[in-house]
VOBA-1610 file (N, C-alpha, C; in pm, whole numbers, padded with zeros to 5 digits, always signed):
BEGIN
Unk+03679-00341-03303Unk+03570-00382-03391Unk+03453-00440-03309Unk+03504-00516-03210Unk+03363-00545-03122Unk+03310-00474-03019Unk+03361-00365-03011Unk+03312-00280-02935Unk+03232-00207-03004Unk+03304-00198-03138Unk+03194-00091-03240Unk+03052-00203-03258Unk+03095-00300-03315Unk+02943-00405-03300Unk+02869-00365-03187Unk+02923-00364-03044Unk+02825-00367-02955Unk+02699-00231-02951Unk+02862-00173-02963Unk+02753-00018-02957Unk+02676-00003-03048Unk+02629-00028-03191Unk+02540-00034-03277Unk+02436-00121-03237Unk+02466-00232-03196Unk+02397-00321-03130Unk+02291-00269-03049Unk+02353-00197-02922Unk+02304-00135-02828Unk+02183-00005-02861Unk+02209+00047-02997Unk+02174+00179-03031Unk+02026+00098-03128Unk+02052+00027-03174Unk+01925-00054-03286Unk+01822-00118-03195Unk+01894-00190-03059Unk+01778-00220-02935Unk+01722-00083-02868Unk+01769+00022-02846Unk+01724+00103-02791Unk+01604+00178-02880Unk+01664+00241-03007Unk+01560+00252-03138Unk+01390+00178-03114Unk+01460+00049-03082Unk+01351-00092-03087Unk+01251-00047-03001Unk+01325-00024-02891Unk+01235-00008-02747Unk+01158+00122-02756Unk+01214+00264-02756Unk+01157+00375-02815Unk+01044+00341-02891Unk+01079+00291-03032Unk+00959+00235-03110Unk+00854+00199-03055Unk+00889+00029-02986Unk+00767-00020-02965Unk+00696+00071-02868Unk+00777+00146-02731Unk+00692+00197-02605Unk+00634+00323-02730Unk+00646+00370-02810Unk+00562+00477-02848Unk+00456+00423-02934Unk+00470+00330-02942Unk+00345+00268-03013Unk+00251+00194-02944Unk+00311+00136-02829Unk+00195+00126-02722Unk+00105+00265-02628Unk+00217+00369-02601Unk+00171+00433-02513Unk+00035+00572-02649Unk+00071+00576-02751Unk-00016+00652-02769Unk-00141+00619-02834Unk-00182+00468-02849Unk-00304+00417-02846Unk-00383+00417-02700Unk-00286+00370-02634Unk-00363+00360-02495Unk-00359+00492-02456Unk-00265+00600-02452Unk-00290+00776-02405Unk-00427+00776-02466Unk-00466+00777-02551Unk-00567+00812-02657Unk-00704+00780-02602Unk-00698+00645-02593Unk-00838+00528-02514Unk-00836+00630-02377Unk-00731+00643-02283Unk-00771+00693-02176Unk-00843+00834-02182Unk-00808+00930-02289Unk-00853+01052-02306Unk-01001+01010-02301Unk-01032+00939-02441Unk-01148+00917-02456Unk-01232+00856-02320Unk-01197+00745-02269Unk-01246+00711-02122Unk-01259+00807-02055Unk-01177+00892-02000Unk-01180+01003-01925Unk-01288+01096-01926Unk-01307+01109-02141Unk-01414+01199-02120Unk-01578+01151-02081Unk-01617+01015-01990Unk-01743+01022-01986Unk-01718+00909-01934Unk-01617+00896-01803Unk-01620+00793-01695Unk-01497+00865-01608Unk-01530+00871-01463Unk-01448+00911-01349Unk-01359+00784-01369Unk-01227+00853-01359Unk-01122+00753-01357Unk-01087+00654-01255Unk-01129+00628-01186Unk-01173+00495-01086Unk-01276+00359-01169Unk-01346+00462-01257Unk-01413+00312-01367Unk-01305+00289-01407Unk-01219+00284-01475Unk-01123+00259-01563Unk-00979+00216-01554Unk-01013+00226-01402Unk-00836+00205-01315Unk-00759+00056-01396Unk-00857+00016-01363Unk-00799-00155-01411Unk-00740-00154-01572Unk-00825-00085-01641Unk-00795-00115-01777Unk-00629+00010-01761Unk-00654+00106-01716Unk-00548+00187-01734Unk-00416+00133-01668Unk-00433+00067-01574Unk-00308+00008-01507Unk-00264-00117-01604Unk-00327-00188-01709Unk-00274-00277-01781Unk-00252-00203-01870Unk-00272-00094-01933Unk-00258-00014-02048Unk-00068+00035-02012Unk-00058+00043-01887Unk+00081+00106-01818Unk+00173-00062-01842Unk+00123-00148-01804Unk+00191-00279-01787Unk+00212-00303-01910Unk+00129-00284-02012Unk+00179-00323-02183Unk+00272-00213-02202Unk+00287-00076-02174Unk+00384+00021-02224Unk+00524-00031-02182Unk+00515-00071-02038Unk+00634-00125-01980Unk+00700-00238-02041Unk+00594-00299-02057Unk+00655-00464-02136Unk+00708-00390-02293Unk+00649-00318-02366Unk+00695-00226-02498Unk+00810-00209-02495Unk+00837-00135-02371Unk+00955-00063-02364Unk+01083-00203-02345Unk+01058-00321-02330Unk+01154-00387-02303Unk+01214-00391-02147Unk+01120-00379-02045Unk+01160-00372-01909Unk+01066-00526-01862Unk+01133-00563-01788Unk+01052-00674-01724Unk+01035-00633-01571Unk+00924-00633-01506Unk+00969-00617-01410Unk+00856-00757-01291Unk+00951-00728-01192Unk+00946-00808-01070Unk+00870-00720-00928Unk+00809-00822-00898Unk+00667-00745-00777Unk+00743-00824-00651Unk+00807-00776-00574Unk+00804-00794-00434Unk+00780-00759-00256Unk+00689-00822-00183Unk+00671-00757-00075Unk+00533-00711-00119Unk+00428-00762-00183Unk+00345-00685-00214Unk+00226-00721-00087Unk+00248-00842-00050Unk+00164-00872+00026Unk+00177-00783+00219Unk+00286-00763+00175Unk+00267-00620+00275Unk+00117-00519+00275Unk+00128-00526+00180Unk-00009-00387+00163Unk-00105-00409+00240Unk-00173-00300+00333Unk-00261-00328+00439Unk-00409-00347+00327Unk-00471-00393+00364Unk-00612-00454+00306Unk-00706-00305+00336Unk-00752-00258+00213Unk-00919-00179+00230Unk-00853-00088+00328Unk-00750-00025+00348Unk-00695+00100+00420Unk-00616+00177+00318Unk-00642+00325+00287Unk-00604+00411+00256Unk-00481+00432+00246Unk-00371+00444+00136Unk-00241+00469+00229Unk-00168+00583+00131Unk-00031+00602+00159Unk+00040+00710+00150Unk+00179+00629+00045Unk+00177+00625-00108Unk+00259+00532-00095Unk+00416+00648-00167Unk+00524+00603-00094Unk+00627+00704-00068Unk+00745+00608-00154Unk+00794+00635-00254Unk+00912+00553-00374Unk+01013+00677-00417Unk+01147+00630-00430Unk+01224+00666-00521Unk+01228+00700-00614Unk+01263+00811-00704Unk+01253+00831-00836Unk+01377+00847-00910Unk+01382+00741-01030Unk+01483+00685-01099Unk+01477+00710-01251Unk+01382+00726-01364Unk+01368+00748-01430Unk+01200+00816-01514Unk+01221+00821-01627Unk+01119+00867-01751Unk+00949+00781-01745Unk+01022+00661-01660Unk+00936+00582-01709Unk+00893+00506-01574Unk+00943+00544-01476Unk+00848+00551-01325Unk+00730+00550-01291Unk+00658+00657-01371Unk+00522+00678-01365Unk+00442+00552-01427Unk+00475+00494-01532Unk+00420+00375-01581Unk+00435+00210-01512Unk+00548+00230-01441Unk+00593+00131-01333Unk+00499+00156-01285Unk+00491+00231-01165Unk+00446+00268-01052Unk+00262+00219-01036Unk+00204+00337-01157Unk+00022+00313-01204Unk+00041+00179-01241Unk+00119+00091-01346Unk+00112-00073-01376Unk+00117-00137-01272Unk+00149-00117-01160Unk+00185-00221-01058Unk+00143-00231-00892Unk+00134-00110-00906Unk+00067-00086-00745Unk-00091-00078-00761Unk-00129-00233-00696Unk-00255-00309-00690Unk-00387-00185-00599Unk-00355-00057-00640Unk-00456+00009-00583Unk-00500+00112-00627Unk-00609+00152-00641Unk-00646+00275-00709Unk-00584+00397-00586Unk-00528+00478-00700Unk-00465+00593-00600Unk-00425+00732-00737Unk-00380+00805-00701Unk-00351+00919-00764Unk-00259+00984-00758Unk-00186+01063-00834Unk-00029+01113-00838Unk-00043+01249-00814Unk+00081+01255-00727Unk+00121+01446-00704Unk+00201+01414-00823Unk+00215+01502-00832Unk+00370+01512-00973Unk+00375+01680-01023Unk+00494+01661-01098Unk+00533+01773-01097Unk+00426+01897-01191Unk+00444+02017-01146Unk+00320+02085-01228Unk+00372+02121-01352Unk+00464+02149-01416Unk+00505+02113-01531Unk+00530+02043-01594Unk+00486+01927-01573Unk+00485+01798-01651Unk+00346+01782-01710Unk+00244+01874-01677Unk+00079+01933-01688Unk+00059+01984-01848Unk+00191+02012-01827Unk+00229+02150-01934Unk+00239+02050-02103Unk+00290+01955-02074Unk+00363+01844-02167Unk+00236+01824-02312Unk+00312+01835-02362Unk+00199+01750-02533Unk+00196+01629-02494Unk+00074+01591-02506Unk-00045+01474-02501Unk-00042+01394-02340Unk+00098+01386-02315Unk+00112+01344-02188Unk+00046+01396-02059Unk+00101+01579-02088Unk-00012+01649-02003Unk-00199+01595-01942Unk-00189+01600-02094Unk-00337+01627-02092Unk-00458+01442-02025Unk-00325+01375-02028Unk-00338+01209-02023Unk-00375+01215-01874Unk-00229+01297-01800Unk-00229+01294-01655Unk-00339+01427-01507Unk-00351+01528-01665Unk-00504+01598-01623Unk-00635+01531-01644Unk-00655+01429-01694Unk-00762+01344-01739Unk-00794+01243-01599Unk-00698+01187-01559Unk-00660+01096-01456Unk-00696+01137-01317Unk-00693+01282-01323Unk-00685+01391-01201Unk-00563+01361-01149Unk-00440+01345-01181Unk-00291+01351-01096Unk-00317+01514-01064Unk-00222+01561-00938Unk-00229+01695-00867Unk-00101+01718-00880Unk-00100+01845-00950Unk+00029+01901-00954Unk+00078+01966-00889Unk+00221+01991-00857Unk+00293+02040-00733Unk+00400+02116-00740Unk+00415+02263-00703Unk+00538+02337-00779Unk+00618+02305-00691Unk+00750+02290-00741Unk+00840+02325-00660Unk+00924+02463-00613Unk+00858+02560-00682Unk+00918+02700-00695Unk+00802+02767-00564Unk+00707+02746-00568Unk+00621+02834-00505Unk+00516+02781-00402Unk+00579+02828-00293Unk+00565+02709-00151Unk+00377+02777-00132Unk+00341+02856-00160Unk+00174+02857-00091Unk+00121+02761-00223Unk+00143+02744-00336Unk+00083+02678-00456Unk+00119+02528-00361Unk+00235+02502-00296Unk+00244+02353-00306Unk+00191+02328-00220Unk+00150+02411-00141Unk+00038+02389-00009Unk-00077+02362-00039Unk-00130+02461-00133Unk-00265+02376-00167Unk-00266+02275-00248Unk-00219+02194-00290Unk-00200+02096-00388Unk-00186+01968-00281Unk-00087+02017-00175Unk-00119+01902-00072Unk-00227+01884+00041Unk-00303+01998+00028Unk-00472+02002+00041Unk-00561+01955-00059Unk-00558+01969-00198Unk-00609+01904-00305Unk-00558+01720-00274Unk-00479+01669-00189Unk-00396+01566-00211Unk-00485+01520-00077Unk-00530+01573+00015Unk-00571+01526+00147Unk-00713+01511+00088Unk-00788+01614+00021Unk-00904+01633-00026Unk-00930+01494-00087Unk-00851+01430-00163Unk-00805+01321-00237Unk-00867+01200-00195Unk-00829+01168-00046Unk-00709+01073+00016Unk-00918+01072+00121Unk-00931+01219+00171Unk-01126+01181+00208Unk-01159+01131+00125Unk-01160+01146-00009Unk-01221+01095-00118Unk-01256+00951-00138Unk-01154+00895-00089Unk-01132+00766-00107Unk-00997+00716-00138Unk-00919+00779-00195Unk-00815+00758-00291Unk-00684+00753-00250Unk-00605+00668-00259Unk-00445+00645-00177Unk-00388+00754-00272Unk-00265+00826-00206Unk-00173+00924-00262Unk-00028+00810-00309Unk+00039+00881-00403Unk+00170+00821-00438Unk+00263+00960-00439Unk+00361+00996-00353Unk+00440+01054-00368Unk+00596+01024-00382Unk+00681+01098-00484Unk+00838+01092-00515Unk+00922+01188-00438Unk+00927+01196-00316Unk+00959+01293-00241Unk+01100+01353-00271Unk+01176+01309-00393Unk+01329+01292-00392Unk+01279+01400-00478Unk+01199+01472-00523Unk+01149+01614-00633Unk+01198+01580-00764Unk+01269+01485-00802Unk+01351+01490-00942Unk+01430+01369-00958Unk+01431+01344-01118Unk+01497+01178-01072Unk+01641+01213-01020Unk+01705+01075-00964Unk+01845+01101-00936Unk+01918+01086-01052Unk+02040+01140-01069Unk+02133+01145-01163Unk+02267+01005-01111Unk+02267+01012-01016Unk+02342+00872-01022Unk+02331+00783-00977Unk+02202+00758-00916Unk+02133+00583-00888Unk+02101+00612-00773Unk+02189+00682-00696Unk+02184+00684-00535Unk+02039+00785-00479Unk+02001+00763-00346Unk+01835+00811-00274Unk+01980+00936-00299Unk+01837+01065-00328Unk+01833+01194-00279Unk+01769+01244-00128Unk+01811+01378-00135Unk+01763+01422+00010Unk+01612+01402-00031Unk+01508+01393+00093Unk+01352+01421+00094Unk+01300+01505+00084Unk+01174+01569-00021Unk+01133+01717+00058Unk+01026+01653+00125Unk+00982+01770+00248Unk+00907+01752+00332Unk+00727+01720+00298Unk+00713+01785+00178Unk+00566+01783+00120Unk+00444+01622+00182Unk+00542+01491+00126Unk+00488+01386+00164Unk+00439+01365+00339Unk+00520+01404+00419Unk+00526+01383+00560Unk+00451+01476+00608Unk+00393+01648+00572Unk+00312+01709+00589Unk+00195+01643+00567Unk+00142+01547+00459Unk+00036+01528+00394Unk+00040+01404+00485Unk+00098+01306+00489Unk+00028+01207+00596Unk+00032+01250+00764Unk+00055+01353+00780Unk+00008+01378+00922Unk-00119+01454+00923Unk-00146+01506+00802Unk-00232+01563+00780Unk-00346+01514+00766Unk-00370+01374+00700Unk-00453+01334+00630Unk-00412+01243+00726Unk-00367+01172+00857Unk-00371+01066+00958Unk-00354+00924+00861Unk-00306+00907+00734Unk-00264+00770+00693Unk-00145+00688+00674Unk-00134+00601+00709Unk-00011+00455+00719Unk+00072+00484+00540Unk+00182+00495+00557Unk+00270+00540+00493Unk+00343+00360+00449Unk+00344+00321+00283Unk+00370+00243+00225Unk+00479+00319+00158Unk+00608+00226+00193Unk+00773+00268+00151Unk+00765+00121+00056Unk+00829+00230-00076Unk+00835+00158-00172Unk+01019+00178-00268Unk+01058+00077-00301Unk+01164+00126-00439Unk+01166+00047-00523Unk+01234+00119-00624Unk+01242+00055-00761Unk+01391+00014-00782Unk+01394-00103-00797Unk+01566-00167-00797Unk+01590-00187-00922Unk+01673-00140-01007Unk+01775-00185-01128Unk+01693-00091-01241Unk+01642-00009-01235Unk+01576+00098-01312Unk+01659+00180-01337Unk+01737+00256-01270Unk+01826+00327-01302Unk+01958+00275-01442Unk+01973+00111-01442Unk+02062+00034-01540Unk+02001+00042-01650Unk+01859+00050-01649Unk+01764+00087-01777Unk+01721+00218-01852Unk+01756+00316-01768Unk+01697+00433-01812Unk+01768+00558-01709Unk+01870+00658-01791Unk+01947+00738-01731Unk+01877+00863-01738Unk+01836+00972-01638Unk+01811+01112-01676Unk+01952+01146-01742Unk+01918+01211-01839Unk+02011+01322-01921Unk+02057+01216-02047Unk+01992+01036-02090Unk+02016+01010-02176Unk+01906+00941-02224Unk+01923+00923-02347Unk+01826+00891-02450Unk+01811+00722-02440Unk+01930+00652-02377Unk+01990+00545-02437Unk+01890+00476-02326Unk+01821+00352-02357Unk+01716+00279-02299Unk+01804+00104-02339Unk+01814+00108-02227Unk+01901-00050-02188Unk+01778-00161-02160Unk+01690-00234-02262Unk+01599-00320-02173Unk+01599-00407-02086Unk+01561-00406-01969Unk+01653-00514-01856Unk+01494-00594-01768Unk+01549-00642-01653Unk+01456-00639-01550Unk+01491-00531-01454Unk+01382-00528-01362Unk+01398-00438-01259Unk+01297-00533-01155Unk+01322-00435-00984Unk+01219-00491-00927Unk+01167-00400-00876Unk+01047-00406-00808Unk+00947-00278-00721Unk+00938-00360-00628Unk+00991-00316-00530Unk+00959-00375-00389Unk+00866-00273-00292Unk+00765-00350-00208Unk+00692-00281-00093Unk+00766-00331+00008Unk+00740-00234+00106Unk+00768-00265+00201Unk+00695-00247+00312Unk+00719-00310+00458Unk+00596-00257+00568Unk+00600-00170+00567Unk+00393-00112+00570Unk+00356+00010+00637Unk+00405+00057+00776Unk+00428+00195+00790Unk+00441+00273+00888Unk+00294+00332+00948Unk+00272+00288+01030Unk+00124+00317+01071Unk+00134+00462+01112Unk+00020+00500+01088Unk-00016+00647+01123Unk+00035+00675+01290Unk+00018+00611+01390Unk+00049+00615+01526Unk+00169+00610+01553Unk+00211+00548+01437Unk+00370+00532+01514Unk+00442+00688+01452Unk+00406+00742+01351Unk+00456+00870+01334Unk+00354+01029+01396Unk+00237+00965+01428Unk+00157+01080+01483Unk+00221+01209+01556Unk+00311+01154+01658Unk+00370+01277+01748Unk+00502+01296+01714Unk+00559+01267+01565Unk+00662+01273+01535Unk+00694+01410+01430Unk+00762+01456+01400Unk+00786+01607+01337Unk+00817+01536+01185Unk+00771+01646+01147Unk+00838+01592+00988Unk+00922+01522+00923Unk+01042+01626+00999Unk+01172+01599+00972Unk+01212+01441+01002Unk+01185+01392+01115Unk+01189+01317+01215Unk+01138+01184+01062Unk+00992+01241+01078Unk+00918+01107+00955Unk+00995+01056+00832Unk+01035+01181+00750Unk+01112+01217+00669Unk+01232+01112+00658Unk+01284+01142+00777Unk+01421+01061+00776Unk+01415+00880+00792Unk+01320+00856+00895Unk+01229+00734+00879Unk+01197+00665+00754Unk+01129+00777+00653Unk+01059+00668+00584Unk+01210+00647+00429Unk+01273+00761+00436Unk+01402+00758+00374Unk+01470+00638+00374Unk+01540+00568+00519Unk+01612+00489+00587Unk+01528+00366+00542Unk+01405+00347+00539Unk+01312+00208+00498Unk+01343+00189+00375Unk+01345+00282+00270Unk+01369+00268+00111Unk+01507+00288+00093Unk+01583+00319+00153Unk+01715+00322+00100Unk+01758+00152+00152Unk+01691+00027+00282Unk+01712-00053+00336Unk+01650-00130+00167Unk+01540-00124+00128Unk+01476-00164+00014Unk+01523-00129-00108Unk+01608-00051-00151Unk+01715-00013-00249Unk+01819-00151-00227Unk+01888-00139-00126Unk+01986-00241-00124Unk+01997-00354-00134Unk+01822-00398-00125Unk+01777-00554-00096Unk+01815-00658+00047
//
């Protein structure tokens, strides 16, 4: 009998959370469309990154900022995180104190209203099926990065299914040798206890986002991909564990 309590329990908070995050996120999707259409999304960063921080708080996640003061000052960077769930992307834009822009997946472009939120934004989409498309996208991403604009990449291609770092693809480590910028290793701790790929069920908890030290451009300059790859892996899986 109290197990059946719990689980109803569990299923009426989750309901809750669903609820409220859809009732935050599609007023503010909406405002940003409209912003979008008749202001470059750099006016608007600020309001859109609290627009992400109220969805998060909606959703019943609390989360915790650590290591932030790592971040190099008025330098460009490359910022490289784990991917754990649905709701990453709203972490990530809520909390990282910098205007920057998302690779993400190119079918996620495709999505009702969400799509059209993250084409508004200019996020750059990135196939994973078709290696000359993902090439230029990480030229659209360098193009970016002259621009002014820090990159955020999920190099793990897909969330994980059981908490644990996936292998890297190489895409991120092409693009900062490319584009010569200091690589910010980032993870998201206890996100995965909140939000499972392949379930519906939304546990509201805390979590934390930790930064960690930059990898300066020099210290990976004459280093091979692979080589970077495994580097900046080993920093976030050290930042996974706490």
């Amino acid at each position: 009998m109290m197990d059946r309590r719990m689980r109803v329990r569990e299923r009426l908070i989750c309901l809750l959370a669903w609820t409220s995050g859809l009732c935050a996120f599609v007023p503010i999707g909406l405002a940003v469309l409209l912003a979008g259409a008749f202001l470059h999304p750099r006016r608007f960063d600020h309001w859109t990154k609290l627009g992400c921080r109220i969805i998060v708080r909606a959703l019943g996640i609390r989360v915790t900022v650590a290591g932030r003061d790592h971040l190099p000052r008025n330098r460009i960077c490359l910022f490289v995180c784990n991917h754990v769930n649905i709701f990453d992307v709203f972490v990530l834009y809520g909390f990282i104190p910098r205007y920057f822009r998302g690779v993400e997946l190119d079918e996620h472009f495709d999505w009702f209203f969400y799509g059209r939120i993250i084409r508004r934004l200019g996020m750059i989409p990135i196939s994973q099926t078709n290696g000359r498309r993902a090439l230029q996208s990480l030229k659209i991403a360098a193009q970016a990065i002259e621009a002014g604009a820090s990159i955020l990449i999920l190099p793990e291609g897909g969330r994980t299914l059981d908490g644990r770092l996936q292998a890297f693809k190489p895409g991120a480590f092409v693009l900062a040798k490319r584009a010569g910028v200091d690589i910010v290793p980032l993870a998201m701790v206890g996100a995965f206890e909140i939000k499972r790929k392949g379930s519906l069920m939304i546990r509201p908890g805390r979590m934390t986002l930790r930064f960690g030290a930059p990898i300066a451009y020099g210290e990976i300059q004459a280093m091979p991909v692979k080589a970077i790859s495994g580097l900046v892996r080993e920093r976030i899986s050290v930042l996974c564990e706490g």
